[in-house]
N, C-alpha and C positions, 0 to 999 in steps of 0.2 A: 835203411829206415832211419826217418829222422828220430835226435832224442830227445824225449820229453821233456828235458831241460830248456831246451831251447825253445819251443811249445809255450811251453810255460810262462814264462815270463812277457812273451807276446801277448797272450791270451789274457793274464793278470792284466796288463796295461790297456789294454782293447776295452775289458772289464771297467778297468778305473776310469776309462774317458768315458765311458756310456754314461755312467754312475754323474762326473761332474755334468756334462750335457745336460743329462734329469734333472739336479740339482737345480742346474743353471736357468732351465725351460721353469723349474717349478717357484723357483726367486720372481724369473721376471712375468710367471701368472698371478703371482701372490702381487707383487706389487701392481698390475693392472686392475686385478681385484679392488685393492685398497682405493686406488684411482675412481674406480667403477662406485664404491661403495659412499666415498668423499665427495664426486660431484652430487649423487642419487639423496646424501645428507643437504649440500646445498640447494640442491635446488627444491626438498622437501621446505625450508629455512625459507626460500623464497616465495612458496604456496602460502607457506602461515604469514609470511608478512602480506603478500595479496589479499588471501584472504579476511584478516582484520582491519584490512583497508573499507572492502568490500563488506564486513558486517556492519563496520562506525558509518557508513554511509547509508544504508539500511535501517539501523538506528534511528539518526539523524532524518531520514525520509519518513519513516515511524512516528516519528515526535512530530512533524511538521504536519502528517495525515492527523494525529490525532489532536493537534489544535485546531486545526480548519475544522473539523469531526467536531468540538465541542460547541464553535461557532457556528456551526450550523444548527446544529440543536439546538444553539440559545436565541438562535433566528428565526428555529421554526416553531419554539414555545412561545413567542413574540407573535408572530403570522396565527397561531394556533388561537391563543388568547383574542387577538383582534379579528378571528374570525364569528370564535363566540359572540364577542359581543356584538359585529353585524349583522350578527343572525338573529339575534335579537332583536335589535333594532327591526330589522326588516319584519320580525312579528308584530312588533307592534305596530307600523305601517300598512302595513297587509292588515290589519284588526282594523285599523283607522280605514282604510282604501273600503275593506268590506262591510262594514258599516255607515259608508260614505259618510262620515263625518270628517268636520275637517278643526282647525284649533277649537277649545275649550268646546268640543262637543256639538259645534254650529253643524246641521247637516248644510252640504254641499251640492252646489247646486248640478243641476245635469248634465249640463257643458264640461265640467271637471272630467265628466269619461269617457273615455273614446267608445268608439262602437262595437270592438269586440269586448268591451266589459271590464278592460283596463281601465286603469286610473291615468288622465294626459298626466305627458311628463314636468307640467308646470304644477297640477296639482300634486305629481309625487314631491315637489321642490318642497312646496307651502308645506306639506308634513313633515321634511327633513329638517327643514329651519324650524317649525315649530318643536320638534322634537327634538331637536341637537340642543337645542337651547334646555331642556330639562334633563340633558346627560352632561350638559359643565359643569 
């Protein structure tokens, strides 16, 4: 029968190398980790710099839609404005056309209208010039 002496001291040492193995397996997870966890830092570092690339350009597009955006508005209060007043105009032409009269109140003669009960387009002239001339 072998003696436990001898046993032993194989055993402890068998013990001791498993133990450094572990250590050793557990150092080089820890530092793969670290590895793992450094690039996963950088390249978070890399997102936020993309990404405030990516909002100052959106910004910038923002700013650019809302200048075009004001200049339209101030084109279409312009167009809006010039529309009233051709519509006006045009009432008072249509009043002048329906009345067939033509400058200072002369009625006009028959020839001025077409046969569906339009005004010719020469006599709508004679009211435009007549009447532009009392909108300068």
């Amino acid at each position: 029968m072998p003696s436990t002496s001898v046993l032993e001291p194989t055993a402890r040492s068998t013990e001791v190398e498993r133990r450094k193995r572990k250590m050793e397996s557990n150092r080089e997870s820890a530092r793969r980790s670290r590895l793992r966890k450094q690039q996963h830092i950088e390249d978070l570092i890399k997102e936020i710099a993309r990404l405030e690339r990516e909002n100052e350009e959106w910004g910038r597009r923002i700013d650019e839609l809302e200048r075009m955006c004001g200049s339209v508005e101030a084109e279409n209060a312009v167009l809006r404005s010039e529309k009233q007043r051709l519509r006006a105009e045009l009432a008072v032409l249509l009043e002048a056309a329906a009345t067939k009269t033509g400058k200072d109140g002369v009625v006009v003669e028959e020839k001025a209208w077409r046969f569906d009960g339009w005004p010719s387009v020469g006599f709508i002239g004679t009211l435009i010039n007549s009447r532009s001339k009392r909108f300068e």
